[in-house]
C-alpha positions in Angstrom: 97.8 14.0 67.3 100.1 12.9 69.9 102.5 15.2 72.5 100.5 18.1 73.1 101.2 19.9 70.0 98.9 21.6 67.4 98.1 21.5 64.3 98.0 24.5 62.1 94.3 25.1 60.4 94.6 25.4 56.4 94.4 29.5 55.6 96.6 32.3 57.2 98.1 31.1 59.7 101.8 30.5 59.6 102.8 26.4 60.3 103.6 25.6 63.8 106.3 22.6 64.4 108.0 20.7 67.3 111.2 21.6 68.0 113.9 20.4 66.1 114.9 17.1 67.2 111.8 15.3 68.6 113.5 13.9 71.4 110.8 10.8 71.2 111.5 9.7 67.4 108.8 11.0 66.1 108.4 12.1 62.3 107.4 15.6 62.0 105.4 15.5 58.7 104.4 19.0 57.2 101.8 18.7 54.2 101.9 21.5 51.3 99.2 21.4 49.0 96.5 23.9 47.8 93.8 21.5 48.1 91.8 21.8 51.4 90.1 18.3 51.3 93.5 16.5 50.4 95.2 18.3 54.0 92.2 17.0 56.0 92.4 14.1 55.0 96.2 14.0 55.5 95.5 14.9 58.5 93.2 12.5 59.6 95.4 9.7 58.3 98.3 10.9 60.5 96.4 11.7 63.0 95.7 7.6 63.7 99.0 6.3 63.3 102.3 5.7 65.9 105.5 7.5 65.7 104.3 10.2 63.0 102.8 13.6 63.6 101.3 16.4 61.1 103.2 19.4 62.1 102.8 22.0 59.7 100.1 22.4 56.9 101.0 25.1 54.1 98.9 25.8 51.2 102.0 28.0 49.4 105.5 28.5 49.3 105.4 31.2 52.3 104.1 29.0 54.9 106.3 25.8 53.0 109.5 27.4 54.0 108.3 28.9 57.8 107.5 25.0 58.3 110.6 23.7 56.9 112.8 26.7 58.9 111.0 25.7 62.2 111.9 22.2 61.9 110.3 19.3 60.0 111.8 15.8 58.9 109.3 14.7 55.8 107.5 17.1 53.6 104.9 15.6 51.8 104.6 17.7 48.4 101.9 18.5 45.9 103.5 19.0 42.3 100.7 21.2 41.0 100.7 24.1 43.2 99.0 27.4 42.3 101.5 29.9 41.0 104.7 27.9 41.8 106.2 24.2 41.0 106.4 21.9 43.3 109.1 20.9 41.4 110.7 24.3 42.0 110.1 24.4 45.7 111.4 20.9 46.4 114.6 22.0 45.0 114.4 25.1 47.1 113.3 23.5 50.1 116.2 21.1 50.1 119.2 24.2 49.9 117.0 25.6 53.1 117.4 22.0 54.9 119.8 19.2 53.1 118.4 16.7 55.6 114.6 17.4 54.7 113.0 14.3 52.8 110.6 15.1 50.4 107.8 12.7 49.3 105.8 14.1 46.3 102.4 13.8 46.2 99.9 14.3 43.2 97.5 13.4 41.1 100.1 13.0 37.7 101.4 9.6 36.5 103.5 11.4 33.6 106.9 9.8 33.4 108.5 13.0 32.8 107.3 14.5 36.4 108.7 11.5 38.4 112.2 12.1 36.3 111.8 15.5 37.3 110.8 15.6 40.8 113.3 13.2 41.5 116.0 15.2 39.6 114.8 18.3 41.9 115.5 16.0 45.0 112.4 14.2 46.1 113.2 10.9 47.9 109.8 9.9 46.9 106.2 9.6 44.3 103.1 8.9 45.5 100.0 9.3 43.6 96.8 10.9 45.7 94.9 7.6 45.2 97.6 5.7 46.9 95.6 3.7 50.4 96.7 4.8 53.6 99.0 2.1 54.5 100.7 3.0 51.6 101.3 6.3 52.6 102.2 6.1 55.7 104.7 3.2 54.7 105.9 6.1 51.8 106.6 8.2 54.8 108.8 6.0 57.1 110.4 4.6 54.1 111.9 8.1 53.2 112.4 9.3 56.5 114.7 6.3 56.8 116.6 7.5 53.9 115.0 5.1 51.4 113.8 6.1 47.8 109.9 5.3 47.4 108.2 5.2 44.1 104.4 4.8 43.8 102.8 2.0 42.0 102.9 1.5 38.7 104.8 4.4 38.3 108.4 2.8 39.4 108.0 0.6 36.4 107.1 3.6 33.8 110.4 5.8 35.6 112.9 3.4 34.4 111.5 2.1 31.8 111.8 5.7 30.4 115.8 5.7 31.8 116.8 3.2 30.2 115.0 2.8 26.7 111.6 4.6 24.7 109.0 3.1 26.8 104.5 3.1 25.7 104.3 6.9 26.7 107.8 8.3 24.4 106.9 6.2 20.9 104.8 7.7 17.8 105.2 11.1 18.0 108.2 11.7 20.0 109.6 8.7 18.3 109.1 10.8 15.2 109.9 14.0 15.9 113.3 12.6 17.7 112.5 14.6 20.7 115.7 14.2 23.3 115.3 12.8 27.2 115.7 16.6 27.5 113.7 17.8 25.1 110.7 15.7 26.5 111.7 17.2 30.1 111.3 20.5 28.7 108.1 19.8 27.2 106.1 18.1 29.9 107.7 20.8 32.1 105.7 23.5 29.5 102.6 21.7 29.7 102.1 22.2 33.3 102.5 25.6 32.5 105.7 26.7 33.5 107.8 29.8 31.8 111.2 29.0 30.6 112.8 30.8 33.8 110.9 28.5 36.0 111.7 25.4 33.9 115.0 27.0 34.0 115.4 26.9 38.0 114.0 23.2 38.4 116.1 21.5 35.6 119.3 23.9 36.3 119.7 25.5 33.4 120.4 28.5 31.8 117.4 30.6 30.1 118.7 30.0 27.2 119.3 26.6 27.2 116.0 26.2 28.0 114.8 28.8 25.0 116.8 26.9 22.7 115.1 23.2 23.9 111.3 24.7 23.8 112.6 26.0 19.9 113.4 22.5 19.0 110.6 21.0 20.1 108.0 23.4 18.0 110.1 23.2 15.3 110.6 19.2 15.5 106.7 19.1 16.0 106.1 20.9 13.6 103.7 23.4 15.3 103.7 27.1 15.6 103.5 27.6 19.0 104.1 26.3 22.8 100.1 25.9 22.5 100.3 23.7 20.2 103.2 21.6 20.6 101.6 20.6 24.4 98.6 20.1 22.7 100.1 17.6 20.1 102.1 15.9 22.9 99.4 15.2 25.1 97.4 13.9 21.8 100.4 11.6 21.4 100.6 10.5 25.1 103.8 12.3 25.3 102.8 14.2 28.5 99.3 13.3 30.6 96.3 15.7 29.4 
């Protein structure tokens, strides 16, 4: 850590930050994720490196949006959260502070979550087993202003914009599952309710009553259960 300034311990505590502005350049870096081991290590990794310092570490939304309100330029964002999507917060995080980049960070390669996360505002997709140069490259690169996809996963994101790619054949192919439809579902898998997959893809709850409906019956399942459980059988969404 450079400047003086501390680093809040994972728990209670609410985030500390720099003032807004770092008068030296610096990239103020705050790191939300529920996983302990993943912050150290964060924190470690920053730690060693020029120009960029861990300011805040949050383990919810609570301490997310303290951190963002007291000033921070890059967020570094787990997608899989306890209780709340990171999908959700991004989106929330960026009305708090328009100029906030967010660089998503998690363990899922499904094509559906980079759509998403991007959708929600995220200038970036790194998975967890990404080295360290190629985080910290992740996190000037957005801070910048540029748009960073993770490897292999840039690849798998347009190939699902702009025609069926390996993951949307055989069953969605035969079910004729929409973009959206898809969206919805891998959205369900991770366990969100409709008003929560309602608030990250802005939409009504309706709307989003009427997509989940389509899918189970296009599926041909009886439940939300079971159509995630077929679509992760097909390779639809990651198990």
């Amino acid at each position: 850590m450079t400047g003086g300034h501390g680093t809040a311990a994972p728990g209670d505590e609410p985030p500390t930050s720099v003032p807004d502005g770092a008068p030296d350049g610096r990239i103020r870096v705050a790191v939300v994720d529920d996983h302990p081991v993943f912050r150290l290590g964060i924190a470690g990794l920053l730690a060693s490196l020029d120009g960029i310092e861990l300011v805040a570490q949050a383990d919810g939304p609570d301490q997310a949006r303290q951190a963002v309100d007291s000033g921070v330029d890059v967020v570094l964002m787990d997608l899989d959260l306890a209780g709340e999507s990171g999908i959700v917060l991004t989106r929330e995080l960026l009305g708090r502070d328009p100029d906030l980049r967010v660089l998503v960070v998690t363990m899922s390669e499904d094509d559906v979550s980079v759509l998403a996360a991007i959708r929600a505002g995220a200038r970036g997709y790194l998975l967890k087993s990404a080295p360290p140069e190629r985080v910290e490259h992740a996190i000037r690169a957005v801070a910048s202003g540029e748009l960073i996809l993770g490897s292999g996963v840039a690849e798998r994101a347009l190939s699902y914009v702009s025609s069926p790619g390996p993951s949307t054949t055989g069953l969605r192919a035969t079910a004729g599952l929409t973009d959206r439809e898809a969206e919805v579902l891998a959205l369900v898998a991770r366990g969100l309710d409709n008003a929560a997959i309602a608030r990250a893809l802005v939409l009504s709850d309706k709307t989003v009553r009427n997509h989940v409906s389509n899918v189970i019956t296009k599926l041909g399942v009886r439940d939300r259960a079971a159509a995630v459980a077929a679509a992760r059988d097909a390779g639809i969404v990651a198990s």
